[in-house]
N, C-alpha and C positions, 0 to 999 in steps of 0.2 A: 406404368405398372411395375411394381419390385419385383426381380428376381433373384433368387438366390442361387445359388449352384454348388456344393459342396466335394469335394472330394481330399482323395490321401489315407482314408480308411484301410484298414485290413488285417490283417493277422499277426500276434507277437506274442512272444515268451513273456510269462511275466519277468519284468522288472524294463523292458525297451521299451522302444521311443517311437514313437509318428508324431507325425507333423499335419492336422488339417489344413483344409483351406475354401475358401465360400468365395467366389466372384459374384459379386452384384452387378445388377444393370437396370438402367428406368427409373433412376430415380437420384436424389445429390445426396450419393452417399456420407460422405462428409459429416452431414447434418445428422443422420442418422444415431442411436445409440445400438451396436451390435450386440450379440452375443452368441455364444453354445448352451443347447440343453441336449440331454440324452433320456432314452426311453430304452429298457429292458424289461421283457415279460416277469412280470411279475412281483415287479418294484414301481413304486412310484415315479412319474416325470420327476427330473432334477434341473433346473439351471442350474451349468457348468462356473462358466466366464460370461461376465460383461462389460463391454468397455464403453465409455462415452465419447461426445465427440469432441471432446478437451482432452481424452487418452486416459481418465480416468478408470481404472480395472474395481472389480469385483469376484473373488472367488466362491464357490462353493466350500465349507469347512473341508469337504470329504479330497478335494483335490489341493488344498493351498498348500505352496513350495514343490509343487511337482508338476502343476500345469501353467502354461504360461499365455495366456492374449493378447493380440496383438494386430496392429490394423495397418493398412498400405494407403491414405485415401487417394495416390494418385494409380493405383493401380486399381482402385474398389475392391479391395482385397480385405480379408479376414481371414485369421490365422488362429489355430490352439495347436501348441507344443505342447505334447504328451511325452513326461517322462517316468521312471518308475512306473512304469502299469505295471496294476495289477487283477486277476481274474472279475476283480468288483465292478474295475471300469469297462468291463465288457456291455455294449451298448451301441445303439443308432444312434448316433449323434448328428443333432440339426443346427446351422445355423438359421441366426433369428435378427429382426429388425424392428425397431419400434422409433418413430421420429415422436422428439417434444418432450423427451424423459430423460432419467440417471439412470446409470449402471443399478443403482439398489433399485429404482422401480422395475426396470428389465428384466431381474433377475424374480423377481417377484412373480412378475407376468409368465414368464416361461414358464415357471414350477408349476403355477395354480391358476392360470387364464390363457393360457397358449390363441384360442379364439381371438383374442384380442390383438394379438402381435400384429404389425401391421403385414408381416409375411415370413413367411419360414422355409428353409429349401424342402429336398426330399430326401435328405438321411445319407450319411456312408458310417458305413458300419463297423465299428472295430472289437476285434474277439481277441480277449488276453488269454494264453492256457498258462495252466502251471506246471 
């Protein structure tokens, strides 16, 4: 069974920086294609970042040059380097996994099929004020 675990979430001035992070278990993560999306009341689900399991990245338009992905596989680790936020990337962000795919089908899934992912954590939360 996938687990995901997410944390590093929290509070920032616009224009700082966090660092998330998603530890997996149950599964070869390796093999996996990860990714972030986020969910804010009121706006549509986004997929953030996806990476493949060749290190292959995909961004969202709304974050490229300012967010960065990136994976550990010996540690099952998943990472998004948040810089420049600002109040828009205020959001629950989840990591997400889907085995047998690319970063553009993953990214795809997050936005418009989340059901399908093969598991996704439970959210840390990060609020930009200005």
């Amino acid at each position: 069974q996938v687990q995901l675990v997410e944390s590093g979430g929290g509070s920032v001035r616009a224009g700082g920086s966090l660092r998330l992070s998603c530890a997996a278990s149950g599964y070869t993560y390796r093999r996996y294609c990860m990714g972030w999306f986020r969910e804010a009341p009121g706006k549509e689900r986004e997929g953030v970042a996806a990476i493949g399991s060749d290190g292959t990245t995909r961004y969202a338009d709304s974050v490229k040059g300012r967010f960065t992905i990136s994976r550990d596989n010996a540690k099952k680790t998943l990472y998004l380097e948040m810089n420049s936020l600002n109040p828009e990337d205020t959001a629950m962000y989840y990591c997400a996994a889907e085995g047998g795919v690319g970063p553009d089908t993953l990214m795809a899934t997050m936005t418009y099929r989340r059901n399908a992912l093969d598991a996704w954590g439970q959210g840390t939360l990060v609020t930009v004020s200005s």
